[in-house]
C-alpha positions as CSV (number, residue, x, y, z in Angstrom):
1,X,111.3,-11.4,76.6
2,X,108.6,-10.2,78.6
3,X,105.4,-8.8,77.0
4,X,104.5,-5.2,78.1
5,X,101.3,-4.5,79.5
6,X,99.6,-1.6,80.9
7,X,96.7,-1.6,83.3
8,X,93.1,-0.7,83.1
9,X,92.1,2.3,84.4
10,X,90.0,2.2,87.0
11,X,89.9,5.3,88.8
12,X,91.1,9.2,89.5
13,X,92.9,8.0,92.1
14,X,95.1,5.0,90.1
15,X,95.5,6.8,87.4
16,X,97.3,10.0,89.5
17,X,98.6,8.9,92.0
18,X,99.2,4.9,92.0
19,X,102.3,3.6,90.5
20,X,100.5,1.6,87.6
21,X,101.4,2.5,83.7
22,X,97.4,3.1,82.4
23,X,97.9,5.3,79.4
24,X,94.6,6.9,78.1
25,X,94.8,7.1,74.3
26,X,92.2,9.1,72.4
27,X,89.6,7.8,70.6
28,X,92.0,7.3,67.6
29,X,93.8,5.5,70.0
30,X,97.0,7.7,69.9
31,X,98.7,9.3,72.7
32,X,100.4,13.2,71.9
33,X,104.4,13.3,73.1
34,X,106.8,16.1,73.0
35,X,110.5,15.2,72.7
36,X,112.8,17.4,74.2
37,X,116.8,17.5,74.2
38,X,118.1,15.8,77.6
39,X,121.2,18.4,77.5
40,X,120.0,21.8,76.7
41,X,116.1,21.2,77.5
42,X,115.4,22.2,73.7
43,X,112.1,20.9,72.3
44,X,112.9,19.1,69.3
45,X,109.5,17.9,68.3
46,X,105.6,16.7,68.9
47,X,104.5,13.4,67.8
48,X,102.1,10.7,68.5
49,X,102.0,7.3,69.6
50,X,99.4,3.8,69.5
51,X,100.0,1.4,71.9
52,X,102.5,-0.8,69.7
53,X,104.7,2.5,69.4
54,X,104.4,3.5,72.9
55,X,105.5,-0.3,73.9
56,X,108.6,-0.6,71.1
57,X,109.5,2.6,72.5
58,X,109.7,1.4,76.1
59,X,111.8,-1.8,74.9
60,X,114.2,-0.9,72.8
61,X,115.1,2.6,74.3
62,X,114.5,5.0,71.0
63,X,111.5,6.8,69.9
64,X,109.2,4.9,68.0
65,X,106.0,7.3,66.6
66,X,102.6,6.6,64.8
67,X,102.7,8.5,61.5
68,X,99.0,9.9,61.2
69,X,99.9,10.7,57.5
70,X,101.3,7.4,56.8
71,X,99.2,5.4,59.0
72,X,102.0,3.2,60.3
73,X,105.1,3.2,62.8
74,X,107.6,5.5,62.3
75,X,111.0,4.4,63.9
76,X,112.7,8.1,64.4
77,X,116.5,8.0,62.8
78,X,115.9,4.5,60.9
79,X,116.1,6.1,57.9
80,X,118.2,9.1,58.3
81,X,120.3,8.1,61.2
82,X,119.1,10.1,63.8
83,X,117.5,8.0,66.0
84,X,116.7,9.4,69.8
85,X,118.1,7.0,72.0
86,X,115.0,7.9,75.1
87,X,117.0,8.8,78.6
88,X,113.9,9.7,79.9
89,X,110.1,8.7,79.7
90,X,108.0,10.9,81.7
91,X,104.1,10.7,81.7
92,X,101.9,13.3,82.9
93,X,99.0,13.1,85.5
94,X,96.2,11.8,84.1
95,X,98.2,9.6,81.7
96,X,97.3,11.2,78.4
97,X,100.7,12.7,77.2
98,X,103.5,11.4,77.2
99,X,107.4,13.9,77.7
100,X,110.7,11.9,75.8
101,X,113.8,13.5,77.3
102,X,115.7,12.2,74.5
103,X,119.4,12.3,73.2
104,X,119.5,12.2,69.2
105,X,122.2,10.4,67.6
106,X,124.3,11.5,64.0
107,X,124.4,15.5,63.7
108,X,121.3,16.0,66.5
109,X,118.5,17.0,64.2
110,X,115.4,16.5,64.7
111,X,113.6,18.1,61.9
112,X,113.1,16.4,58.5
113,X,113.2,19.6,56.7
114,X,116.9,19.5,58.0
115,X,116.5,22.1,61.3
116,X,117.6,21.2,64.8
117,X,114.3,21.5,65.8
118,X,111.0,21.0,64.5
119,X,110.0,24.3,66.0
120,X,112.4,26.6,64.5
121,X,110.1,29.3,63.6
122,X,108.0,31.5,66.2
123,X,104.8,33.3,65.8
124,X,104.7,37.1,66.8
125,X,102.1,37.9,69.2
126,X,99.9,41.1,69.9
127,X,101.2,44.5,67.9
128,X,104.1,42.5,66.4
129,X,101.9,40.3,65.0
130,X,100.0,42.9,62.8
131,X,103.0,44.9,61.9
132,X,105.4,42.0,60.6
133,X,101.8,41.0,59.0
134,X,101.5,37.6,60.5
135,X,104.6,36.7,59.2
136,X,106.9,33.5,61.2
137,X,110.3,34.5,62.4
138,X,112.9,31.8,62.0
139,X,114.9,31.2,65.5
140,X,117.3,28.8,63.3
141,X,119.1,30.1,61.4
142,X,120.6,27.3,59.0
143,X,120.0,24.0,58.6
144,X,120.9,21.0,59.9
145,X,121.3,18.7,57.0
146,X,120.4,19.0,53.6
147,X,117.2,16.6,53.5
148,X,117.6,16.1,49.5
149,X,121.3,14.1,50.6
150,X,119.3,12.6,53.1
151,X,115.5,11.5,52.2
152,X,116.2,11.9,48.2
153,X,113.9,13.5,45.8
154,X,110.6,11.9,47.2
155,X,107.6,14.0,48.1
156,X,107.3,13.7,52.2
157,X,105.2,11.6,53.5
158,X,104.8,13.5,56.4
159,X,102.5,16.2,55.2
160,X,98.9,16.4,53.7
């Protein structure tokens, strides 16, 4: 199998408009990525990836993330079945984000707390925002799956 390697960047010009895969990671050396549905267009979540993560991803085809909480690589849907098989990679113009256009596999959630979506709850804006007194509305209304059947009892790892 052939090793994946991306190039150095070397200038403006490379970097936007050159064909070469030069991904600038952050100083933590992660990458942001939002992962939409490649049916409906829905944006199921935002993640991160390191450079292992971003190159699993691109050979085997499913989403592989960098848990910040965790500190290691977090292969979406190996535990609860949902994996997003990736139909698209896109990568935007100066090569520091990447977009998964993804299709996600069991019941189509997305969300460990058991939601389609990881952003199933919006935040009123201007007047609304005072008189519902900063409160979220939820867009979805039921869940997915129940997380308990599917992670157990453990406290998730996913949050600080």
């Amino acid at each position: 199998m052939n090793q994946i390697q991306f190039k150095q960047r070397i200038s403006i010009e490379q970097v936007e408009e050159a064909h070469d895969l030069a991904p600038k990671f952050d100083s933590n050396g992660l990458i942001p990525v939002v992962t939409t549905d490649i049916s409906s267009g829905e944006l199921l979540m935002h993640g991160y990836m390191n450079e292992e993560a971003l190159k699993k991803t691109i050979s085997i085809g499913e989403a592989v993330y960098y848990s910040r909480s965790r500190k290691t690589l977090w292969h979406k849907g190996a535990t609860s079945g949902l994996t997003q098989i990736v139909k698209e990679m896109r990568i935007d113009d100066d090569q520091d984000c990447i977009w998964l256009r993804v299709e996600v596999q069991g019941n189509g959630a997305s969300c460990h707390v058991g939601y389609r979506s990881c952003f199933y709850r919006s935040v009123p804006t201007k007047e609304d925002f005072f008189s519902k007194e900063g409160m979220l509305n939820y867009e979805e209304d039921e869940k997915v799956f129940d997380p308990k059947e599917v992670y157990g009892d453990a406290p998730n790892p996913t949050i600080l």
